[in-house]
C-alpha positions in Angstrom: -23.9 -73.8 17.0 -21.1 -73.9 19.4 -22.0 -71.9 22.3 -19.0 -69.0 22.2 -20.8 -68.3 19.0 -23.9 -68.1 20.5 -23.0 -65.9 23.0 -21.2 -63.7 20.3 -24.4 -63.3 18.3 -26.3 -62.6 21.5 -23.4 -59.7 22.0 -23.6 -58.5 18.8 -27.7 -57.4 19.1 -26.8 -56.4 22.4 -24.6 -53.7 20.7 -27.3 -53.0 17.9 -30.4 -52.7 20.2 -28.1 -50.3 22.6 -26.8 -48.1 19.2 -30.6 -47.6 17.9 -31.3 -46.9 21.3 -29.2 -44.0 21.6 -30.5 -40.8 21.3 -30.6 -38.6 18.2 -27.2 -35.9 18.0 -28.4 -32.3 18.0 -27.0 -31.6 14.3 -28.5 -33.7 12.1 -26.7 -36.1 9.8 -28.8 -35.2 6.3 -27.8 -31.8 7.5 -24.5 -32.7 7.6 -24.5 -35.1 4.4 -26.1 -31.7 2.2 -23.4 -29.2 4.0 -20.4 -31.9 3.6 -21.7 -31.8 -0.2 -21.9 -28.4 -0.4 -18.0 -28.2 0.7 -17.3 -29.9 -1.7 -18.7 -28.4 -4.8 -17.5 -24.9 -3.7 -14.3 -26.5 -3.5 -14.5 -27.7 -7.2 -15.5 -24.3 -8.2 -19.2 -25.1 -8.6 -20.7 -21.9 -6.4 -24.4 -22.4 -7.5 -24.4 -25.9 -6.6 -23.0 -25.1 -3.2 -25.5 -22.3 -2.8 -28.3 -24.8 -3.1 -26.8 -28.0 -1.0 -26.2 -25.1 1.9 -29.4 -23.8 1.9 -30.6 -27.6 2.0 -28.9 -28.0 5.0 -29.8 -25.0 6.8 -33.3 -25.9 6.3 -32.9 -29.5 7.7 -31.0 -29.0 10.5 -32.9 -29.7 14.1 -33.5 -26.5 15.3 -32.2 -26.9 18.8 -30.7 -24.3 20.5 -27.6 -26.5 21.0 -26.8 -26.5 17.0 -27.3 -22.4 17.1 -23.4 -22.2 16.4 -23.5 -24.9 13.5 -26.3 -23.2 11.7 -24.3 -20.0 12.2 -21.5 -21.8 10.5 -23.7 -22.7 7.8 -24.9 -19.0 7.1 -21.7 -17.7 6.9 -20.9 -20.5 4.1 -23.8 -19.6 2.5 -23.2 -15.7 2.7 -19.6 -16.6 1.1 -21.2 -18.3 -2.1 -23.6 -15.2 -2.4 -20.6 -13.2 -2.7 -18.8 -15.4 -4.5 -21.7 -15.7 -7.2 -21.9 -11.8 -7.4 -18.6 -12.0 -8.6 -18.9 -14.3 -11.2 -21.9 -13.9 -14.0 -21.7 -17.1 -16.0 -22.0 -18.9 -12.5 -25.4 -16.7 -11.4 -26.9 -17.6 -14.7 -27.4 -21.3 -13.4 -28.8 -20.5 -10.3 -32.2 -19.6 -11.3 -35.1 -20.1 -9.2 -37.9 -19.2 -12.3 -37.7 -15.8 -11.9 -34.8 -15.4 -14.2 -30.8 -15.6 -13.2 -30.2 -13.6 -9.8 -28.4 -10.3 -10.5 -25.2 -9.8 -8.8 -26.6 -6.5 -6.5 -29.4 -9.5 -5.1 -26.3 -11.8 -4.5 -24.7 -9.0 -2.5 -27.7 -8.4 -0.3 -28.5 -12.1 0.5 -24.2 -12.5 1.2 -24.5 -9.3 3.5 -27.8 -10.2 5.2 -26.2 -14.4 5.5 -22.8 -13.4 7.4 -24.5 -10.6 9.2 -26.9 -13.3 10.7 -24.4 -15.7 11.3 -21.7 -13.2 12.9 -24.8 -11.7 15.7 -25.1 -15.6 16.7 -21.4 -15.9 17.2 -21.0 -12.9 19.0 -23.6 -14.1 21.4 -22.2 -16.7 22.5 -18.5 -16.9 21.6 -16.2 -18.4 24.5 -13.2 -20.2 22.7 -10.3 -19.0 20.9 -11.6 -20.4 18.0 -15.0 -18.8 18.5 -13.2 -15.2 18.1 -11.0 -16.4 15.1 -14.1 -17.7 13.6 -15.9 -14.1 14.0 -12.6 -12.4 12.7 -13.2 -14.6 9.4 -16.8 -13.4 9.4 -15.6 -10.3 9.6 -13.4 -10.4 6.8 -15.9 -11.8 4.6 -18.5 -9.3 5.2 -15.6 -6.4 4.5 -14.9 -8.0 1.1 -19.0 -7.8 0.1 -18.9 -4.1 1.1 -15.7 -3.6 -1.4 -17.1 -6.0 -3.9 -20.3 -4.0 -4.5 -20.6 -1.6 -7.4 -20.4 1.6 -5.1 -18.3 0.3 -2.3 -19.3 0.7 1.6 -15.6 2.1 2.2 -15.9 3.4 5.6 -18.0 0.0 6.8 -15.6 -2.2 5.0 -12.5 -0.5 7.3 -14.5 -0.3 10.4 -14.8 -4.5 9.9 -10.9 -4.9 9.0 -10.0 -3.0 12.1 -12.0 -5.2 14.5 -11.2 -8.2 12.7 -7.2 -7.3 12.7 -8.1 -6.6 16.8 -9.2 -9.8 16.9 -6.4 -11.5 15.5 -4.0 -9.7 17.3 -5.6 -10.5 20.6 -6.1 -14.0 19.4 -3.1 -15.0 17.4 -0.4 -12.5 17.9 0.6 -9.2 16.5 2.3 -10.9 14.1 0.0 -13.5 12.6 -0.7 -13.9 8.8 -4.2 -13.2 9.2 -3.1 -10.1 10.3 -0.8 -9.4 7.6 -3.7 -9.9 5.3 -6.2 -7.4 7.4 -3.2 -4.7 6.7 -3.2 -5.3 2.8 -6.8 -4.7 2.9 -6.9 -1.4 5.3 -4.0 -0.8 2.8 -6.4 -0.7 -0.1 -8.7 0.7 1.5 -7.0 4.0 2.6 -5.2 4.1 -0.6 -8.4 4.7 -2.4 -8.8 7.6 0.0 -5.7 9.3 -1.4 -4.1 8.6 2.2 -0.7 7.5 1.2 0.9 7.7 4.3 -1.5 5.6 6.2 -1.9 3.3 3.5 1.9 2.4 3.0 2.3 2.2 6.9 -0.2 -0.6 6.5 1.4 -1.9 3.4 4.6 -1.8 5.1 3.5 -3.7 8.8 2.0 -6.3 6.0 5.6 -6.8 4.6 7.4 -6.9 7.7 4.9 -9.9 9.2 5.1 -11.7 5.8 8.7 -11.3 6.0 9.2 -13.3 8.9 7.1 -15.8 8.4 7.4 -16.9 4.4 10.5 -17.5 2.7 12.8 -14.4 1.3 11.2 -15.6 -2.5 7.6 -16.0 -1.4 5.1 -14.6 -3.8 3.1 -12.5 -1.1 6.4 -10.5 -0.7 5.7 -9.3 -4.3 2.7 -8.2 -3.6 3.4 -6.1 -1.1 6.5 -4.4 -2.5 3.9 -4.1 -5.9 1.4 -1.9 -3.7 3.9 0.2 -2.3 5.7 0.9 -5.4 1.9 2.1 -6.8 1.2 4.3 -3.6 5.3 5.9 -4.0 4.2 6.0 -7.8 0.9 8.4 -6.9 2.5 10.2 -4.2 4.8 11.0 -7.1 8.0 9.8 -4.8 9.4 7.7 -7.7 12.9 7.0 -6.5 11.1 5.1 -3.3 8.6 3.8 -5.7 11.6 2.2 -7.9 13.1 0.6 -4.9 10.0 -1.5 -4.1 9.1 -1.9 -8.2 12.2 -3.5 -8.6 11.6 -6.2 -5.4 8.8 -7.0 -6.4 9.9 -7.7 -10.0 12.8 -9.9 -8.6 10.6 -12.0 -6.3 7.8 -12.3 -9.3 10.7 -13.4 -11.5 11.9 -16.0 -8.9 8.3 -17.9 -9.4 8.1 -17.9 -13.1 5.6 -19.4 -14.0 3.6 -18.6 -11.5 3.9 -15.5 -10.9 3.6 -14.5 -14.6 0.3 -12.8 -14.2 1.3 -10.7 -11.7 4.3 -9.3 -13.6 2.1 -8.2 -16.1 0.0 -6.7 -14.0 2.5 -4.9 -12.5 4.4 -3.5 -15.7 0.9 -3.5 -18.1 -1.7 -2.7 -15.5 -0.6 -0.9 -12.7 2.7 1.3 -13.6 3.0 1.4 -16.9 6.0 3.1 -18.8 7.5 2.8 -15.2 11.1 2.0 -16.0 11.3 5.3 -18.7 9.7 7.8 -16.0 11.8 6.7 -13.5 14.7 7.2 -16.0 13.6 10.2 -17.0 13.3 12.0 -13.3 16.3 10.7 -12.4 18.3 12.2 -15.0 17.1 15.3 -14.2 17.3 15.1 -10.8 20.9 14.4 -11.1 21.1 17.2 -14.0 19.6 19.6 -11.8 22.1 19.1 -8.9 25.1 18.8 -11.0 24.6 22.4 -12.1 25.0 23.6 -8.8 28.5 25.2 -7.5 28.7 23.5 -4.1 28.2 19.4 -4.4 27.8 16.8 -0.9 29.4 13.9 -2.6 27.1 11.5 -0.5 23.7 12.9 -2.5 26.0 12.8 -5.4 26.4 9.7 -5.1 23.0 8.7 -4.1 21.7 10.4 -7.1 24.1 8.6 -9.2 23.0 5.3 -7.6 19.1 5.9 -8.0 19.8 7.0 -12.0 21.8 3.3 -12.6 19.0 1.7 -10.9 16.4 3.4 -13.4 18.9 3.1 -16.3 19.2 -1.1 -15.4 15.3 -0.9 -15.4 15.1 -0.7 -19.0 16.7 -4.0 -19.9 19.3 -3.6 -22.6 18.2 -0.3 -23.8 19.4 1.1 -21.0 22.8 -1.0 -20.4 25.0 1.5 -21.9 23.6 4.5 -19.8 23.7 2.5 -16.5 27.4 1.7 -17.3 28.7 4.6 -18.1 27.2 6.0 -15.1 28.7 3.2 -12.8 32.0 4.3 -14.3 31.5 7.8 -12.9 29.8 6.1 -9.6 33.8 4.5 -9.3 35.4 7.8 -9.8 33.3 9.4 -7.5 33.8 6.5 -4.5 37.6 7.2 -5.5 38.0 10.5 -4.9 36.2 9.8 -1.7 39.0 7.8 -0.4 41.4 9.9 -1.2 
């Protein structure tokens, strides 16, 4: 054998007595392999599998107070598929342990008790950035369990949104998306109060961040005019509530198909018969003021324009009204300028 070979081969386990030399990393790589694994399956859906392959890896990590945070990290995973398998029936029905399927209240517990573990060990010893935007998301997820649950821990869920949105604003900037989403949430949240006014002022700081960072047609635009137009709806303010029913109608229509299931959410689910009450108050609004003696042309006009809007609502039952009433809208402007 030549002797640069030799001297190769002698190199080479060199290298391999110095690698199995080296000593062992704090988290440990079957650890890792079960919590890669786990990733993966929740990605494809496949919660009960996850659930397993996390818990798995929890229980063979080194337990070194060096790998706290990773652990942490895996609890919180963990807590997320407990939630996410309280959600979801046919998937709890494969994770049974011999005692029978877990019910969705025992998911709930073991996803509260999972992220609560792993936020107190974050909040210990958080330093970075990414520490805090990492207990933000914990945050968040232990809100969502607190909605999710058959009588919903409303106060505790907001107290959670605020910090996290405090968080994120400290963190990221006031106006973050992560943000945007704490708003929707406090949104819902104080909605279910009957608080329309605070609930639409979150709706509405939602909008406005989404606004600037998304495109004019983004789908999360919809969303947020959709949850205004229900609060305007309840706080029976139905011209306002129009305004905001018919944005989010355009910008659902813009991302057809997509979009299809909110649109019938919006017009089956959530305000129904919309488009002939809002007709229906608007004619008599502008009835009402039309029989009195002294007219201001502008709320004339503004009535006029809310009543075509309505009328245009309908689809083609309502063409003729809305054009006859654009005809007037024309006389109106002319005698203005007059």
């Amino acid at each position: 054998m030549p002797k640069s070979a030799v001297v190769n081969v002698m190199l080479a386990l060199f290298a391999a007595v110095a690698m199995c030399c080296q000593p062992v990393l704090a988290i440990d790589s079957v650890a890792e392999a079960y919590a890669a694994q786990a990733k993966r399956c929740f990605d494809r859906g496949q919660i009960w599998h996850a659930t397993r392959l996390y818990k798995d890896a929890i229980d063979h990590e080194v337990k070194d107070e060096n790998d706290e945070l990773y652990v942490a990290t895996l609890r919180n995973n963990l807590g997320e598929c407990y939630r996410r398998l309280a959600l979801d029936e046919k998937q709890r029905a494969q994770y049974d342990l011999g005692d029978g399927p877990i019910s969705a209240e025992d998911c709930s517990l073991k996803a509260e008790s999972e992220l609560k573990t792993a936020l107190e060990k974050k909040e210990e010893r958080a330093g970075s950035r990414t520490d805090f935007l990492y207990i933000a998301k914990g945050l968040e997820n232990l809100a969502a369990v607190y909605l999710e649950r058959s009588v919903p821990k409303l106060t505790d869920a907001e107290a959670l949104y605020r910090k996290a949105l405090a968080i994120r604003e400290s963190k990221d900037g006031i106006d973050n998306v992560g943000c945007a989403s704490d708003y929707l949430k406090l949104g819902d949240i104080l909605l279910s109060g009957d608080q329309y006014s605070e609930s639409i002022a979150n709706y509405k700081k939602a909008l406005s961040i989404y606004s600037k960072t998304g495109t004019l047609r983004d789908p999360v635009l919809g969303v947020c005019h959709q949850k205004i137009a229900i609060v305007y709806n309840k706080w029976n303010k139905i011209a306002q509530a129009g305004q905001h029913y018919d944005k989010a109608v355009l910008v659902f229509n813009a991302n057809l198909p997509t979009t299809a299931k909110h649109l019938e959410i919006l017009k089956e689910r959530d305000l129904p018969d919309f488009p002939q009450i809002s007709l229906g108050q608007a004619d008599a609004e502008l009835r009402e003021f039309s029989a009195k003696g002294n007219k201001n042309p502008v709320v004339y006009r503004s009535l006029l324009v809310n009543e075509i809007a309505a009328a245009k609502r309908n689809g083609k039952a309502g063409e003729p009204h809305a054009r006859y009433l654009e005809a007037v809208l024309r006389q109106a402007a002319a005698l203005r300028t007059r």
